[in-house]
C-alpha positions as a printed NumPy array, in Angstrom:
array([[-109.074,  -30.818,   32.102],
       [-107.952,  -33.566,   29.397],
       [-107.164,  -37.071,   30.545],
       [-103.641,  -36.109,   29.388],
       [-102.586,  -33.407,   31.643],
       [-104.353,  -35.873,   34.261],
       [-101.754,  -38.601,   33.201],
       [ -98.532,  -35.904,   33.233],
       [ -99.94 ,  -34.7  ,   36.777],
       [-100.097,  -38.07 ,   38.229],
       [ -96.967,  -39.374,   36.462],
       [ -94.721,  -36.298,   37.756],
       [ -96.188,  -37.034,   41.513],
       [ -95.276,  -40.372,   41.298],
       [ -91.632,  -39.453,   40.378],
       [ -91.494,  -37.457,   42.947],
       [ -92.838,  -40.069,   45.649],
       [ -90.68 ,  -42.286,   44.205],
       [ -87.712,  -39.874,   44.883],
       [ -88.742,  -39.158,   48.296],
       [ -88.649,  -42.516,   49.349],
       [ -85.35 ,  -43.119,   48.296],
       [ -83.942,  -40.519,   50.651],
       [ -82.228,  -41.558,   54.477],
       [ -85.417,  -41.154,   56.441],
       [ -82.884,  -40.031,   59.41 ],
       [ -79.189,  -38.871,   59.844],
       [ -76.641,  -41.3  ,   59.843],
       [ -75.328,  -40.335,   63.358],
       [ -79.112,  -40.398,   64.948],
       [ -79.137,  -44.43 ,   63.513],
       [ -76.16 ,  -45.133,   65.033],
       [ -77.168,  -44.061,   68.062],
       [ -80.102,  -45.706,   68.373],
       [ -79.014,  -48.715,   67.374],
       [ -75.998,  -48.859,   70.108],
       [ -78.7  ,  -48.021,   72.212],
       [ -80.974,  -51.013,   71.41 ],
       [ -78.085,  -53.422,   71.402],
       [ -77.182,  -52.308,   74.585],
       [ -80.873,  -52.542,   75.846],
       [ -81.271,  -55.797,   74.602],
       [ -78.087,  -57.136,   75.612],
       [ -78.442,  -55.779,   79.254],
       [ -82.835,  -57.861,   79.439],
       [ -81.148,  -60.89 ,   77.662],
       [ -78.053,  -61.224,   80.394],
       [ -80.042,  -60.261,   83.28 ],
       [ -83.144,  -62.864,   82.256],
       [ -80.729,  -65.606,   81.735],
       [ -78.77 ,  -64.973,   84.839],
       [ -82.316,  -64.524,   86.926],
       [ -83.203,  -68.273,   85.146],
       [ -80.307,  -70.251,   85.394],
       [ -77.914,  -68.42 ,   87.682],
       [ -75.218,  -68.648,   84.99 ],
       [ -73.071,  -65.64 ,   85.015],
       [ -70.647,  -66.866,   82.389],
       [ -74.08 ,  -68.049,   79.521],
       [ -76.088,  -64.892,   80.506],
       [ -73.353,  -62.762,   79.603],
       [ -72.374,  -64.725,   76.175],
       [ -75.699,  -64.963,   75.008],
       [ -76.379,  -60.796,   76.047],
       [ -73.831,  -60.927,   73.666],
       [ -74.754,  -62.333,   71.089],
       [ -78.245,  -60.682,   70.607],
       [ -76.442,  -57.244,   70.932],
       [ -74.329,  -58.072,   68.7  ],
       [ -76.596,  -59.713,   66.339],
       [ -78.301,  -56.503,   65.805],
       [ -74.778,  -54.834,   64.094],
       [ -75.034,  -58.248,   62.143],
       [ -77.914,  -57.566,   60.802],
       [ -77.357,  -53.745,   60.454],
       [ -73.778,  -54.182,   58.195],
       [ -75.251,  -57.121,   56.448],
       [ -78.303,  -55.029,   55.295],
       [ -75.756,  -52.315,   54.187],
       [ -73.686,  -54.594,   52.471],
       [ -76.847,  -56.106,   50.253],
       [ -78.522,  -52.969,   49.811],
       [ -74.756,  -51.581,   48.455],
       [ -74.651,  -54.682,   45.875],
       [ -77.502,  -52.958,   43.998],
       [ -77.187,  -49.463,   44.588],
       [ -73.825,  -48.456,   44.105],
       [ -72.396,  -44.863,   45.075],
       [ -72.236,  -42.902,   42.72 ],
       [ -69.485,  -39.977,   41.669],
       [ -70.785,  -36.28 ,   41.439],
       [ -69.912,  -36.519,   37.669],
       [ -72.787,  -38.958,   37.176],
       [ -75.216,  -37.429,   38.558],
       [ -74.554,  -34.001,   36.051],
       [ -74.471,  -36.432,   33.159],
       [ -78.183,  -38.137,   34.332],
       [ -79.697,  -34.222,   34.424],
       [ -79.554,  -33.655,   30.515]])
């Protein structure tokens, strides 16, 4: 076999990695889901290890709070950068980048 079909082989499996790893690795609905589910999680062992601590109903709850919801921060922001460079695109571009 010729270095050149070698090349083409390894160039046309690197497309396809390439490809592959720009696909959702998981349904939106399944991400969603676990994510309220860690929030929650963490929210609930923040609250309850600041209230053990301190005894303070009112800052346990606040800062359970804030780490749940810190987690949705990060989530949206993430989507929000990662749309800046990766637009969506139309159905009508994607026939035109085929040819």
């Amino acid at each position: 076999m010729s270095n050149k079909t070698k090349n083409t082989k390894l160039k046309k499996k690197a497309e396809v990695t390439i490809a592959d790893l720009s696909k959702p690795w998981i349904q939106q609905k399944t991400g969603f889901r676990v994510i309220t589910a860690l929030s929650i999680v963490i929210m609930i062992l923040v609250a309850v290890q600041i209230i053990v601590g301190s005894g303070d109903w009112g800052r346990g709850l606040l800062w359970g709070f804030l780490f749940g919801g810190s987690i949705w921060l990060v989530f949206f922001g993430m989507n929000w950068f990662h749309s800046l460079f990766h637009p969506k695109t139309n159905q009508n571009d994607h026939s035109k980048d085929q040819k």
